[in-house]
N, C-alpha and C positions, 0 to 999 in steps of 0.2 A: 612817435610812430614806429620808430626803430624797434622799440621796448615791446610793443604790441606785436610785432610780428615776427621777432623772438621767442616770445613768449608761446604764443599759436604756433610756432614750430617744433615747441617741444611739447606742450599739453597735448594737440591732437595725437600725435604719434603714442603717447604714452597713455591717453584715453581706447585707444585704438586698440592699442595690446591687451590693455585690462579686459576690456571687452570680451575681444578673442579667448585672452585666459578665461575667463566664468564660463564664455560657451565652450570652448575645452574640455576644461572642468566637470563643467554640465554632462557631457558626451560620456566621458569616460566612467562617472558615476554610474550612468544609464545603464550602458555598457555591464559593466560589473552587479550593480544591482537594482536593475529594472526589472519587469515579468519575462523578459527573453534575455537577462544575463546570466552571468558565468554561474552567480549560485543558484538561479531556479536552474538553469543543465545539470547540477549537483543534487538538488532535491528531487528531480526527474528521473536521474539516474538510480537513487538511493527508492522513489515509490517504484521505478520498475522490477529492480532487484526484489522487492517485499512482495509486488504482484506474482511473478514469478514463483516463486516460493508460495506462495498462497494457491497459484494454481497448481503447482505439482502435489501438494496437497490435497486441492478437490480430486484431483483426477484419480489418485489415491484411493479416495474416498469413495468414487464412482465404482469404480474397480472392482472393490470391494462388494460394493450393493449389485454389481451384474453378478458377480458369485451368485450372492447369495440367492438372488431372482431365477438364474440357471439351475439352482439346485431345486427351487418352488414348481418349476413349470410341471404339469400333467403329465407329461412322458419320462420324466425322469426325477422323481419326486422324493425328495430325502424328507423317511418319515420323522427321523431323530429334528430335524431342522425347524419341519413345519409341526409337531410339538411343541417344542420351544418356542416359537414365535406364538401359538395360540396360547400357551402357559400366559407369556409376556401381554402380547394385548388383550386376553381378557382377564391377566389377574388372576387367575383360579389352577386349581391343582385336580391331579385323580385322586381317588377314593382311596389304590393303591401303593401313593407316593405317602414320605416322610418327611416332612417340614423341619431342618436344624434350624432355629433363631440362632445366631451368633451377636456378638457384640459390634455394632458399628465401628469403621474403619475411621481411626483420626486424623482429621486431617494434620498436611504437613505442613 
């Protein structure tokens, strides 16, 4: 009887802890790399940085096309502008212009 409750005095304690260790364990893992640990905050941070930069770009870009629409409108009409744009979407030239073919640009 001694032996047996000897014995259960030391397994439970030491079952006990192993326990606690794996849920620890567990926790810390989680922690570190679950869908809300330290490295998705690192991938979060790293897609916000790339968003960022993607949108100072459009905005760039937006920029750009309010120019160009500012210069189209009816009250203030840049004739060099809106030739060119009608050159470009329909493709075709004046009667009075001169076509150079040159040799396509290589890529790099």
């Amino acid at each position: 009887m001694v032996v047996r409750t000897r014995l259960r005095s030391i397994v439970v304690p030491i079952a006990f802890y192993l326990v606690l260790g794996v849920a620890s364990g567990y926790l810390v893992w989680g922690a570190s790399n679950g869908p809300h640990g330290l490295k998705a905050a690192e991938q979060a941070a790293a897609q916000a940085v790339a968003l960022q930069d993607e949108l100072k770009t459009l905005k760039d870009e937006r920029a750009r096309w309010q120019r160009r629409v500012a210069a189209l409108r009816p009250d203030t009409v840049d004739r060099d502008l809106l030739e060119e744009e009608a050159h470009l979407q329909l493709d075709r030239i004046g009667k009075d212009e001169v076509v150079i073919f040159t040799a396509p640009k290589k890529a790099r």
